[in-house]
C-alpha positions in Angstrom: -94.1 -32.9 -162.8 -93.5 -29.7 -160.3 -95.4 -29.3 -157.6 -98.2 -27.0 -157.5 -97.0 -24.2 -154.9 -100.6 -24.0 -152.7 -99.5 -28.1 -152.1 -96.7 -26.9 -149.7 -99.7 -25.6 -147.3 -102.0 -28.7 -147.7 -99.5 -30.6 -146.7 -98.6 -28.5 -143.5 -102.0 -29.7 -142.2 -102.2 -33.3 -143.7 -98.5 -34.5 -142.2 -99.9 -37.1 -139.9 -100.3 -36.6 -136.1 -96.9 -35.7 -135.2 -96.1 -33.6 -137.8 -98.9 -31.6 -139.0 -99.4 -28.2 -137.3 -101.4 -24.9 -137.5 -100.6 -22.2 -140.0 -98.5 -19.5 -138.7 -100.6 -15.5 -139.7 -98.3 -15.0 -142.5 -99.0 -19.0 -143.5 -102.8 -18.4 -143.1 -102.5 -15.4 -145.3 -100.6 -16.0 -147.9 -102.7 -19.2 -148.8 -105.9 -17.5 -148.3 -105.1 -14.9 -150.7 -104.0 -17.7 -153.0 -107.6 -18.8 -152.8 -109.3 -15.6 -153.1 -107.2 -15.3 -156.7 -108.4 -18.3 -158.2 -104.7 -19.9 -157.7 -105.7 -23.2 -156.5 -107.1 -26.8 -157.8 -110.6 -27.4 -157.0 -109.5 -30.7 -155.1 -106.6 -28.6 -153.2 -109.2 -26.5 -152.3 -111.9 -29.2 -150.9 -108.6 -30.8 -149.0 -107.4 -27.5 -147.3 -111.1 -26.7 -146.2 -111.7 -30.3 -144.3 -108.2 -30.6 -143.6 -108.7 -26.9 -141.2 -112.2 -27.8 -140.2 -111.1 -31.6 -138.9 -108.6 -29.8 -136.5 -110.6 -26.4 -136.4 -109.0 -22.9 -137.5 -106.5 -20.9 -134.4 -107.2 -17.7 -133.5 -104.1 -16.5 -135.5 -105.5 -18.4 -138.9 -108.3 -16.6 -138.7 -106.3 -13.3 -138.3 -104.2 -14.2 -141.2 -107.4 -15.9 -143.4 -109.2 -12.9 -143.1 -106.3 -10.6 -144.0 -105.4 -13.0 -147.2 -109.5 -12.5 -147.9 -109.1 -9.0 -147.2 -106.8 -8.0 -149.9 -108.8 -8.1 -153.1 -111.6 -6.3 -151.8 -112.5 -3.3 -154.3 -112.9 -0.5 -151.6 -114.3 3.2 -153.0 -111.7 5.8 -153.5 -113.4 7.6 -150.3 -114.2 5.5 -147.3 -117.5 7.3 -145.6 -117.1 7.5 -141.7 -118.1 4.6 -140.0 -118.9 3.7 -136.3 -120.3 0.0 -136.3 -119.6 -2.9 -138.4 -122.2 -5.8 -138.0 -121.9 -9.1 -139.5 -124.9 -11.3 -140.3 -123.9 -14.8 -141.1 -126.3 -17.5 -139.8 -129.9 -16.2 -140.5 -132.8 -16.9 -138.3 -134.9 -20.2 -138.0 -136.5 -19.8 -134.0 -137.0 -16.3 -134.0 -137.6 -13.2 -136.5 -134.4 -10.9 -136.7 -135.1 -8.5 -134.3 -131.7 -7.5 -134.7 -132.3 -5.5 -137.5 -134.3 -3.1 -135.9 -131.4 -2.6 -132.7 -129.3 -1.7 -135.8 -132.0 0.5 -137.9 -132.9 2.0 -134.3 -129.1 2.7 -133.7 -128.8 4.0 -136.9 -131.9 6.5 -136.6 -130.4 7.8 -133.5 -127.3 8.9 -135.6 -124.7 5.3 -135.3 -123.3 4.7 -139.0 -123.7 0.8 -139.0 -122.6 -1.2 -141.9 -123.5 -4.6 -142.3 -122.8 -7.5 -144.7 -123.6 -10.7 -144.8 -124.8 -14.2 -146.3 -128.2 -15.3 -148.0 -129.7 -18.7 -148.1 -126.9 -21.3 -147.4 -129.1 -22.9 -144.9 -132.8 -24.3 -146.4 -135.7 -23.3 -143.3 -133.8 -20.0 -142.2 -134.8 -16.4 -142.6 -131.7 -14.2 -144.3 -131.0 -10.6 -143.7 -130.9 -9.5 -147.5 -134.2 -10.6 -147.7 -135.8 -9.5 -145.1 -134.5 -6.2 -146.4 -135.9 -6.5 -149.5 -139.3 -7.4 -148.5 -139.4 -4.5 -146.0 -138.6 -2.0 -148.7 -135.3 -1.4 -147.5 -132.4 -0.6 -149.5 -129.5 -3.0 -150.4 -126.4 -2.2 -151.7 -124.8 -4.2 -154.6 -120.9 -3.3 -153.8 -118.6 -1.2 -151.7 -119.2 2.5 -153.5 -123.1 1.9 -153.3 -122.8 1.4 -149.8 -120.7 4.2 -149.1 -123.1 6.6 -150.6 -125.9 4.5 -148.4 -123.9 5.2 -145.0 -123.4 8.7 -146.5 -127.3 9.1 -146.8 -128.7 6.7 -144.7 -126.2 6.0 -141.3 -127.0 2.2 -142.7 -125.6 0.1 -145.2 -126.0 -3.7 -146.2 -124.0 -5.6 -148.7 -124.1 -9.2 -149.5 -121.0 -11.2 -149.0 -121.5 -12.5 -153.1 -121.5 -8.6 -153.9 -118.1 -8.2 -150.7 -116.2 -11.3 -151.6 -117.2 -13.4 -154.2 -115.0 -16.0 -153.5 -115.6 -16.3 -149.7 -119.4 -16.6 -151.4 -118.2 -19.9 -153.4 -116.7 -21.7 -150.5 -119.8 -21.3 -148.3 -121.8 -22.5 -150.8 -120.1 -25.8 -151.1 -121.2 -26.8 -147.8 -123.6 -29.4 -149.7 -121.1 -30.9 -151.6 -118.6 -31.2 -148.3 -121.1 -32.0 -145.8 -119.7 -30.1 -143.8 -119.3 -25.9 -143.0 -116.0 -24.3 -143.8 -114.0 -21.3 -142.1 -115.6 -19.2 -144.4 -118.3 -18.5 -142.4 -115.6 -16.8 -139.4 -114.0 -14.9 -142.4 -116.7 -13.1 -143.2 -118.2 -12.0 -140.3 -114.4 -10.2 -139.1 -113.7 -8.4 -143.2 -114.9 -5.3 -142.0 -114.1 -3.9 -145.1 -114.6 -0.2 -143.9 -112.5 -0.3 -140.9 -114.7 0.7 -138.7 -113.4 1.0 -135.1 -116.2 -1.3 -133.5 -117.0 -5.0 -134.6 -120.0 -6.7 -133.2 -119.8 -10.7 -133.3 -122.7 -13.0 -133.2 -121.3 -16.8 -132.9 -123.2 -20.2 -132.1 -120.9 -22.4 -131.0 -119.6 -21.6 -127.6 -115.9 -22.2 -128.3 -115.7 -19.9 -131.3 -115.2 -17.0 -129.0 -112.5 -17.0 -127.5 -111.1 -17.8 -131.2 -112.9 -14.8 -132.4 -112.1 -12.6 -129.3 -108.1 -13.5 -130.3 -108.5 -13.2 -133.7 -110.3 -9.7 -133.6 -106.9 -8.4 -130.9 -104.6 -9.8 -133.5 -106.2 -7.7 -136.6 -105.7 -4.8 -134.9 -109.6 -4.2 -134.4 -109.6 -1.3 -131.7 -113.3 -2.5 -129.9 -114.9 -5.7 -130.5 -118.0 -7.8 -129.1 -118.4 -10.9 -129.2 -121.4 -13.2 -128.0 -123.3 -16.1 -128.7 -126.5 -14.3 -129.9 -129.9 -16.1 -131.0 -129.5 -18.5 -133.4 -125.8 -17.8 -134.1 -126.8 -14.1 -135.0 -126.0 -10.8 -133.0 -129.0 -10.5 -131.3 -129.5 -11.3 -127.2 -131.2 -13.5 -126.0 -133.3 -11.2 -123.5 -135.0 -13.9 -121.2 -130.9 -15.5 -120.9 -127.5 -13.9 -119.0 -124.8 -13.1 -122.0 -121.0 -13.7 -121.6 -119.6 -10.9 -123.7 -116.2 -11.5 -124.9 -114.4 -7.9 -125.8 -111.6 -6.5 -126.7 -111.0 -2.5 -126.1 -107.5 -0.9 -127.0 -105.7 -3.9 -127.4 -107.0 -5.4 -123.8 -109.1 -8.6 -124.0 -112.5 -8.4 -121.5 -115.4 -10.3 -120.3 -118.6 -9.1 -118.8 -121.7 -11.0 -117.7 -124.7 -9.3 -118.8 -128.2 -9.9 -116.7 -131.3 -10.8 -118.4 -133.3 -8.5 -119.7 -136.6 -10.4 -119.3 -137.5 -13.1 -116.7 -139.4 -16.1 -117.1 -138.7 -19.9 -119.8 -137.2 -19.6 -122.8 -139.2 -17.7 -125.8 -140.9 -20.5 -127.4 -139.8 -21.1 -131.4 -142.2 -18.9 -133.9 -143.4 -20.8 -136.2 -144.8 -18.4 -138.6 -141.6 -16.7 -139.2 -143.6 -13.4 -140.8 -141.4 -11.2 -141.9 -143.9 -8.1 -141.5 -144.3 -8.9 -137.8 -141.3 -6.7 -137.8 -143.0 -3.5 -139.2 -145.8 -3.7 -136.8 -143.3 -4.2 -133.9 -141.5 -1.0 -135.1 -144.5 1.0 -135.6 -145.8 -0.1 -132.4 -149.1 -1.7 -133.9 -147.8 -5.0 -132.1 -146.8 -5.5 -128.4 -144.8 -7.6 -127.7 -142.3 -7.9 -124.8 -139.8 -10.4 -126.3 -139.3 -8.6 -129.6 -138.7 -5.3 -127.5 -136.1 -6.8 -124.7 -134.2 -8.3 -127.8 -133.9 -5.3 -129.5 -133.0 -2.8 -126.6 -130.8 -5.5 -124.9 -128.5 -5.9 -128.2 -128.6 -2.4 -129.2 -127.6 -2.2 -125.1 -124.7 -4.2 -125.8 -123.6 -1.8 -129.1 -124.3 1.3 -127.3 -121.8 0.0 -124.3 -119.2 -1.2 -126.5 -119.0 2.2 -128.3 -118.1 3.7 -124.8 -122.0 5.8 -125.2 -122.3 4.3 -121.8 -120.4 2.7 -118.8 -122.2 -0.3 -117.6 -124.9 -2.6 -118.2 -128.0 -0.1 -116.2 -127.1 2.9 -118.0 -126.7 0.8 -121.5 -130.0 -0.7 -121.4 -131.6 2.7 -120.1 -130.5 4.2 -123.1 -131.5 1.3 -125.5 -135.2 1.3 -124.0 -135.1 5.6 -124.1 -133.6 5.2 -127.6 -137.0 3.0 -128.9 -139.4 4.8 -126.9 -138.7 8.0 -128.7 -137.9 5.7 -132.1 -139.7 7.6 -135.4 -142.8 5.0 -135.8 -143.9 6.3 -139.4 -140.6 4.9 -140.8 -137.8 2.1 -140.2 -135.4 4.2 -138.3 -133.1 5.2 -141.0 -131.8 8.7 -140.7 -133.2 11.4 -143.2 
């Protein structure tokens, strides 16, 4: 019987201790994009995912993974302008995403944002797409629709089952692996529009160096990369934040202050999604939801070179939500 060609790069990892290795890029690619056209065995498939998670993916894997994920993506003929792309991957289970209001806020104040992300892959956790949907807010089923949203709106937001089916698949296998896969990593760095500055929220502290590395080695001319609330890009105001960067080519690190003094915000437990409406319109005060949103829109606002250091960042964050429109979410007209 011949061998099934994706075997070649299960074996590369399964070789034993002395002779199993990373993938090269090209390696990483090539079988990635095998994956993403259906050219595997499911039980290939299962092996290759443990097989990188037992060892845990290389900066350049994840370069070449989410190039080989990046090549059957059905882009519009015309690709709108874009400034930011923001990924939203983990969902929320201690706090409400406040981050959707630094990017709604951003995008009011004339930043074309797109994001994409995952829904529901974790039981207990509050998911972007939803929180959209209950807010009234629009949600774009594929590439084109989102281009016309940017186009209309500076704001865009496409599910990764609508972006990349298949990347959609292997997440939601975690159950049956017991365990996550690199998925997760590839989708957050598509940014299938190109735009020219990537914002990263990770969890795990040692993921970002690997996604600092792998961002340089796409290519991807700015990039930020933090480990934001609950995994997502959001800061943590009442906590300093090691931002990882990369600007031109030229990796960075910066150390940014707290925002707010004092303990930890303790864990909401309500979780109510309209919370978020009356934070916006200013019918609620509250200090935590306000220093997460200006200190990660602070973050975005630095990284896109709109201002030079952490004081003048968060000056124009706090400027930008003062003078925010209340009657609506922040979404250009």
């Amino acid at each position: 019987m011949e061998e099934h060609p994706f075997a070649a790069y299960v074996r590369i990892l399964a070789r034993g201790k002395t002779k199993s290795r990373p993938f090269t890029e090209e390696e990483a690619e090539t079988s990635m994009a095998m994956i993403m056209r259906g050219e595997v065995e499911p039980e290939q498939l299962g092996a290759y995912l443990m097989l990188i998670r037992f060892k845990e993916e290389t900066a350049e894997e994840v370069a070449g993974f989410v190039r080989g994920a990046r090549l059957n993506l059905e882009l519009p003929d015309s690709l709108p302008p874009l400034d930011l792309d923001w990924s939203s991957y983990a969902g929320k289970r201690r706090q409400l995403p406040w981050f959707l209001l630094s990017v709604l806020m951003l995008a009011g104040g004339g930043v074309r944002v797109f994001m994409h992300g995952t829904d529901g892959h974790t039981d207990g956790r509050v998911y972007t797409r939803a929180t959209l949907e209950v807010l009234g807010l629009p949600v774009a089923g594929n590439l084109a629709e989102a281009a016309d949203h940017i186009e209309n709106m500076n704001f865009a937001y496409v599910s990764l089952e609508d972006l990349q089916p298949r990347l959609q698949e292997i997440i939601d296998l975690k159950p049956v692996l017991g365990l996550r896969s690199p998925a997760h990593t590839i989708g957050r760095m598509l940014n299938p529009f190109a735009a020219p500055y990537s914002m990263q929220g990770i969890f795990h502290r040692g993921f970002m160096d690997t996604h600092q590395k792998a961002g340089l080695l796409l290519g991807q001319s700015h990039m930020a990369v933090f480990r934001g609330e609950g995994g997502e890009i959001e800061c943590r105001p009442n906590k300093t934040t090691d931002v990882r960067t990369v600007h031109d080519g030229k990796l960075g690190q910066e150390e940014w202050p707290r925002v707010l003094a004092g303990s930890p915000q303790a864990e909401d437990e309500e979780m109510n999604i309209q919370r978020l409406v009356g934070v916006w319109t200013g019918e609620i005060d509250d200090e935590y939801a306000a220093a997460a949103v200006t200190g990660t829109a602070a973050i975005a606002l630095k990284l896109m070179g709109k201002a030079s250091n952490f004081d003048e960042a968060q000056a124009m964050a706090e400027e930008m939500w003062q003078n925010r429109n209340r009657t609506w979410m922040g979404i250009a007209a």
